[in-house]
N, C-alpha and C positions, 0 to 999 in steps of 0.2 A: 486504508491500511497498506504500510507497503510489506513488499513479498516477505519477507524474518517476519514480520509482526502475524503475519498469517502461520507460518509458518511452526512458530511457537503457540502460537493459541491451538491450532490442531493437534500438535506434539503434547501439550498439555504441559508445557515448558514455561508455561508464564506464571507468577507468583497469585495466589488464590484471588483476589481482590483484583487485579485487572481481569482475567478470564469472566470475572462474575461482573464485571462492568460491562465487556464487553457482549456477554452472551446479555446481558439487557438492551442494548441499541442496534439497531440499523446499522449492518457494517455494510459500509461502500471501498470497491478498489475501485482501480483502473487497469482500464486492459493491460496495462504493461503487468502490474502484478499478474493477472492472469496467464498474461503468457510465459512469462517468467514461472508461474508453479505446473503447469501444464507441459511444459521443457523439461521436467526434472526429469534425467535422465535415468537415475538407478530407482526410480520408483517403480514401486512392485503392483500390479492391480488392486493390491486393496489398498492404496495409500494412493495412486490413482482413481479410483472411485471416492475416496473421502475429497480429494480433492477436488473436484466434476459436484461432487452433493455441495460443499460448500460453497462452490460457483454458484452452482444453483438456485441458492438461497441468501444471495448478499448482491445487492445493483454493482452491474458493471458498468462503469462509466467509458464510454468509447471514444475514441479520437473526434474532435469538432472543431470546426475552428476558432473557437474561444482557445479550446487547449492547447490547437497548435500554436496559437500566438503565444501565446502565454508560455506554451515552453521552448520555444524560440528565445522571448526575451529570457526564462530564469537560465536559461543552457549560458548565454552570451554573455551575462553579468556573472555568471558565481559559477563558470564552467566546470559544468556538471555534465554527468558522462546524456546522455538521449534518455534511457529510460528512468531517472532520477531527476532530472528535467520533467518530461511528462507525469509522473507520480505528483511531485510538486503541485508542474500546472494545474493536474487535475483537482485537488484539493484547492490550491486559491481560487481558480474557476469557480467549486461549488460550495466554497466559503464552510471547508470539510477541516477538521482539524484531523495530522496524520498523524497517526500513529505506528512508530517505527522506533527498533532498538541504534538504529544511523544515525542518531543526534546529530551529530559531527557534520556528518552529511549535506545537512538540510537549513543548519542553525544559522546561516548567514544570508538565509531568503527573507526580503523584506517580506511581513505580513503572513508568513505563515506561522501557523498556530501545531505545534509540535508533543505528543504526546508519547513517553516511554513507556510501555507498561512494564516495563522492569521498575519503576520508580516509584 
């Protein structure tokens, strides 16, 4: 999931049928999401804590060197900022479909598999 797609699922911002999809699978990020929702700066402790329970309870996938290469090469083809690169990498690495409202973003990486839940 990248960071908005989490983001919205927590806020309860996503329309009924993706939340209910998602609360059915295995949600996997990558550290970058992680660290990227972990940074929120104006978050208050309990929006802090939901955030740490949801870590908690979804695989984090961490820098390897699959992923580095991998986002080495998407950064250099479809110059994409470092952590939208790694997001990327990490989903084609573990053959993850992403799920993100950044279409735009992502849509011109060969091979990956793009999922809005807004749609």
């Amino acid at each position: 999931m990248d960071t908005n797609a989490v983001i919205d699922y927590l806020s309860n911002k996503l329309p009924a049928n993706a939340s209910d999809l998602l609360d059915l699978g295995e949600l996997e990020i990558s550290v970058i999401t992680r660290i990227e929702l972990l940074a929120w700066r104006n978050a208050d402790k309990q929006q802090l804590a939901v955030l740490e329970e949801f870590i908690s309870n979804v695989t984090v996938w961490n820098l390897d060197e699959p992923i580095i290469l991998k986002g080495i090469e998407v950064r250099k083809v479809n110059k994409l900022k470092l952590p939208d690169a790694i997001i990327a990498a990490t989903a084609l690495v573990h053959n993850l479909d992403l799920v993100t409202r950044n279409i735009d973003d992502f849509k011109n990486i060969d091979d990956i598999r793009l999922v809005n839940p807004w749609k």
